[in-house]
N, C-alpha and C positions, 0 to 999 in steps of 0.2 A: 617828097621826103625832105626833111628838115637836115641841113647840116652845118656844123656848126665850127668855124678854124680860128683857133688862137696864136699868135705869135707876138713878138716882142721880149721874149723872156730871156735872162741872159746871166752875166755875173757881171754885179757891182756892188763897190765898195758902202759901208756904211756911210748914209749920209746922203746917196747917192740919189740918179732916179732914174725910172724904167718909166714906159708907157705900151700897155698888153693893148693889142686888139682880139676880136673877135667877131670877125666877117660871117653872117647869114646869110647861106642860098636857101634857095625850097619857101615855099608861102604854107604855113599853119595860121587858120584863122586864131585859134584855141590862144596862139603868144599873146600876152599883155606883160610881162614882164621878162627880163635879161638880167642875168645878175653873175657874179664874179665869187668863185668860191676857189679854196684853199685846202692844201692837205700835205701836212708836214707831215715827215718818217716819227713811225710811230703813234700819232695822232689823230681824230676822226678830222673826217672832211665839215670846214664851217662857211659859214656865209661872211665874203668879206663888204660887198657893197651889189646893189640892184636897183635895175632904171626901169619904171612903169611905163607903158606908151603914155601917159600923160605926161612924161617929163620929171615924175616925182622918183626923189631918191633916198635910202637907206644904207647907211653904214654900218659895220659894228664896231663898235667901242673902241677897237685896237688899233683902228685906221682914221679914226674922225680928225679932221684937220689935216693927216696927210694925203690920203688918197682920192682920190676926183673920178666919177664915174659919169661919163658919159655918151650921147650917139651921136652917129649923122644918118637922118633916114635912107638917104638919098645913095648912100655906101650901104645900106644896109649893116654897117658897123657900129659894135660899141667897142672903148676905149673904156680903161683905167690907167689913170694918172698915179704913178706911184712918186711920194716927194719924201724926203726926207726916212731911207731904207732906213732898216736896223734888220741885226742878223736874223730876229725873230721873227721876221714877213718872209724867209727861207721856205720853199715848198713846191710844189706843184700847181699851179695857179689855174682854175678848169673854168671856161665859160660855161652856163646853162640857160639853157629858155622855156618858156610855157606857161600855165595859166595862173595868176596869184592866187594862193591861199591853199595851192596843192605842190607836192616834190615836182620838180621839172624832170618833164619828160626826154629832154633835147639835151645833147652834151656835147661837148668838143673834146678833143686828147690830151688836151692838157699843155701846157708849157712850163718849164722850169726857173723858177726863179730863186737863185743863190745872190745872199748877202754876206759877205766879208767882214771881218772886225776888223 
């Protein structure tokens, strides 16, 4: 069974910077893909950045340039680099895993990440 822990989430000032992990146990062949998803109150949940097991990576538009996603196989960890907050990256920040080109099946509980003005 696949399971999925996030931590690093906190409360800091605009400006600031955070770094989420997301430690994997459990072996699913099915993962090729890790990605870092979002869900502000009120809001659907989106996609903020995802790492391929090739090493290829995707952001979305509200994070390019500041946030950095990446692994260490060896930790079975991925990392998101948050640089430069602003109060609008405010939210619930969930790891997810499993196979590209379908919803992931794999989720973690989430962590809180509050930005300050």
């Amino acid at each position: 069974q696949v399971q999925l822990v996030e931590s690093g989430g906190g409360l800091v000032q605009a400006g600031g910077s955070l770094t989420l992990s997301c430690k994997r146990t459990g072996v699913a062949v099915s993962i090729n893909v890790i990605g870092w998803y979002r869900q502000a109150p009120g809001k659907q949940r989106e996609l903020v950045a995802r790492i391929f097991n090739s090493g290829g990576t995707n952001y979305a538009d509200a994070v390019k340039g500041r946030f950095t996603i990446s692994k260490d196989n060896a930790k079975n960890t991925v990392y998101l680099q948050m640089n430069s907050l602003k109060p609008e990256d405010t939210a619930v920040y969930y790891c997810a895993a499993g196979p590209a080109g379908r919803p992931p099946p794999y989720w973690g509980q989430g962590t809180q990440v509050t930005v300050s003005s």
